[in-house]
N, C-alpha and C positions, 0 to 999 in steps of 0.2 A: 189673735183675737182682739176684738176692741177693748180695752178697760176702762170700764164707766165707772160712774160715781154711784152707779145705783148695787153694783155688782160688789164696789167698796162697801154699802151700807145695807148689806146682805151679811157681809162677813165681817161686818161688826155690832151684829143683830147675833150671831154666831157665837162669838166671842164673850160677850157679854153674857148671854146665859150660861154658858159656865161657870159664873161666880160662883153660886152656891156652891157646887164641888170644892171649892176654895175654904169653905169655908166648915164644913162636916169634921165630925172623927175622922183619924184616916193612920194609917200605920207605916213605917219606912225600913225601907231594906236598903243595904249595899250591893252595888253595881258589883265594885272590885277592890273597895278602899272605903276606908272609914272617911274620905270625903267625897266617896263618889255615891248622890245617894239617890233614890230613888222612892216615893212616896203612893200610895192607894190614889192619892188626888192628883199627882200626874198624869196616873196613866184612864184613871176617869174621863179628867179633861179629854184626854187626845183619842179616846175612844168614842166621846162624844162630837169630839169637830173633826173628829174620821167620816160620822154619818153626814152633820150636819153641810160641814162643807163637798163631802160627794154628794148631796142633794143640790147644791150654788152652781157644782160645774162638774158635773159627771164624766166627763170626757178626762177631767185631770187624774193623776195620780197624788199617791200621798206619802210623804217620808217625815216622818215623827223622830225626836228624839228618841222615846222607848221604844221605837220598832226602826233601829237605824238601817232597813234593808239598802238595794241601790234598788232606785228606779226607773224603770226603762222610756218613761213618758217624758216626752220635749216640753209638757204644759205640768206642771205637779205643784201642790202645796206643800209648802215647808215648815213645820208645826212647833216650838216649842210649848207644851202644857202647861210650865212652869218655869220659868226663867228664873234663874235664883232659888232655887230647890234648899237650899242648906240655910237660908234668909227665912224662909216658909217653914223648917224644919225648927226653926230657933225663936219662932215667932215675933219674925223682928218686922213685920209689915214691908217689907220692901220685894215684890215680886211682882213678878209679869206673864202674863198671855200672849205669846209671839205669835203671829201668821202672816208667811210670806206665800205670797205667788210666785212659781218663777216662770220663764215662757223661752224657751232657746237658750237657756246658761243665762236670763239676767233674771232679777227679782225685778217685777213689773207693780207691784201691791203687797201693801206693808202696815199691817195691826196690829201695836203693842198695846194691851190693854192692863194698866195698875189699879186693879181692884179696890186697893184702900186710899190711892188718893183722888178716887174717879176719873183719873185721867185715860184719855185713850187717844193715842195717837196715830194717824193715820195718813197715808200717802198713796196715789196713781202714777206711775210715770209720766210726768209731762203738768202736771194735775194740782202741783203746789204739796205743800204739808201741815195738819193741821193738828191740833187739839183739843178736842172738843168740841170740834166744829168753827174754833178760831184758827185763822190762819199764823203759823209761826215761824221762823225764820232765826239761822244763825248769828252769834255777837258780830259784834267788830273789834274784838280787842285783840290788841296785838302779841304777838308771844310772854313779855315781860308779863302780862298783864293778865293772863291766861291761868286758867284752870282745868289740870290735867286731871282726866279718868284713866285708871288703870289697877292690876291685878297679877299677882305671882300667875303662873301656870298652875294651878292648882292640882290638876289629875297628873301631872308631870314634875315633881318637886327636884327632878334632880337640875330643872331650868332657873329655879328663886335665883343664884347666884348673880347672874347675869342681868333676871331682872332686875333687881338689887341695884347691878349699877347704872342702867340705864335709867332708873328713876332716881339717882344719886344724882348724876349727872345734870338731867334735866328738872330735877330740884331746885338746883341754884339759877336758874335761868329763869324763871317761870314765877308764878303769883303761888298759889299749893296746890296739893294734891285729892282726891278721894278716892277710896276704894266702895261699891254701893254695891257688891257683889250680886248683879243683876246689868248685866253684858247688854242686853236690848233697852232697858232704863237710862243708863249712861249715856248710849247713844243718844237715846232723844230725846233727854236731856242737853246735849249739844244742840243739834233741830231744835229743841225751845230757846236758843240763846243762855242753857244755863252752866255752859260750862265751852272751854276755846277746844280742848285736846284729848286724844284716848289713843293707848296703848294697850296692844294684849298677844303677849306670844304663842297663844294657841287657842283660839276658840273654833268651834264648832258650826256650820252654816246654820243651826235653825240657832246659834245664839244671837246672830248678827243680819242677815238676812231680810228680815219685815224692817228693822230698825235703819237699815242703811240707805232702801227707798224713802221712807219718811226724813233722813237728813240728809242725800242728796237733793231733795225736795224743799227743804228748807235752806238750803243753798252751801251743804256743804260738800265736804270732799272726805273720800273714805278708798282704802287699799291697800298695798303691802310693801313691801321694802324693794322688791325689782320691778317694778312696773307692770306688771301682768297684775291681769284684773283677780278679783274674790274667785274663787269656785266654792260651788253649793254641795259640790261630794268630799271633800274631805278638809280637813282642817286648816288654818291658817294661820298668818302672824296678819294680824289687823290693826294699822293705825289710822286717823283721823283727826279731823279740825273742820272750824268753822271757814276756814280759807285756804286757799292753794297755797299761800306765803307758809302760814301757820305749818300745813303742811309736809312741804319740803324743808321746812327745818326742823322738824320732828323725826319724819322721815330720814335725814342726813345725821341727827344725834343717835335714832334707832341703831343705823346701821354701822355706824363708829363701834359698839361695841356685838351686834348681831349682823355681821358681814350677807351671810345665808341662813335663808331658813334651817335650823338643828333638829329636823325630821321629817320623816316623809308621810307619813299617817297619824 
């Protein structure tokens, strides 16, 4: 199907009125772990851009974080309600609204929307990437000079060791680090030029997914340690840069201490 810009500024007409939900009383339960958590206004959101977005494109399916079924549709939306769930829980302002399109295994259309700094950013394949409606685009700095994103595995702590060293490692190499515990923020905050690198041994497709259209669109480069592209059904090791250079040598330091991916689901 064609992806337009009007189809983009449907689903982020969508996106946007969810804020309020954001913003109500709301109550939090554990998934399976006292960090794995799940809130009333998660699953608000995504009951609402359940309907809203099967109204933009009826013919798609839908896979939500809280309802991780598989979906059988070649065309489907990939939702997260709340990116950064434990950021929102601690009321530290820093969370996001994901939705990706995806069309044949790729993400084709990508809105993260940050509620509390108004930011929303947005991408079409082919289409550019923007913020706000400004057009934005990845740094030019070189590895020394770089600013890594990255995060233990969180839902998996028997991985922190490892990650440990991989951010030892490429500690010394680099300019510093930040953790902003909000996976699709980091991203496009790379896409806005504000940061060179990102690292994360297990995230989830709707954590990454809206976010990756929007900074391959801004001109960067996003993927995993063997060469084979993201998949949207099960989890991942996902690194990135604002450049192919940046890249592969992120990529090449990953893999010095994570030879293969350390699970399968």
């Amino acid at each position: 199907m064609n992806i337009t810009r009007k189809l983009k500024q449907a689903v982020i007409g969508a996106v946007r009125s969810c804020e309020p939900l954001m913003t109500q009383a709301f109550s939090v339960a554990e998934k399976g772990s006292a960090s794995d958590l799940v809130t009333s206004a998660d699953r608000a959101v995504q009951e609402r851009l359940r309907v809203l977005l099967g109204e933009i494109l009826p013919q798609a399916g839908f896979l939500g974080e809280e309802s991780p079924d598989r979906v059988q549709s070649e065309l489907f939306w990939l939702v997260d309600p709340i990116d950064g769930t434990s950021n929102f829980v601690h009321g530290m302002r820093m969370s996001a609204i994901s939705v990706a399109l995806v069309q044949d295994g790729e993400a084709v259309l990508g809105v993260v929307y940050d509620p509390y700094a108004q930011e929303v950013f947005s991408a079409c394949k082919g289409q550019g990437a923007f913020c706000n409606g400004e057009r934005i685009h990845v740094s030019a700095r070189d590895f020394s000079h770089a600013l890594l994103y990255t995060a233990f595995s969180v839902y998996r702590k028997e991985f922190a060791p490892v990650c440990e060293q991989v951010l030892s490692d490429i500690f010394l190499r680099i300019d510093d680090f930040r953790r902003l515990g909000s996976a699709a923020l980091e991203l496009c905050h790379l896409a806005a030029g504000r940061g060179e690198l990102y690292f994360e041994l297990r995230l989830f497709p709707w954590d990454w997914s809206a976010a990756a259209v929007i900074l391959r669109e801004g001109g960067g480069v996003i993927g995993t340690i063997d060469g084979e592209r993201l998949y949207h059904d099960r989890p991942s090791l996902v690194i990135a840069a604002n450049n192919a250079a940046n890249f592969s040598e992120l990529r090449d330091a990953v893999a010095r201490r994570i030879p293969k991916v350390p699970y399968e689901r």
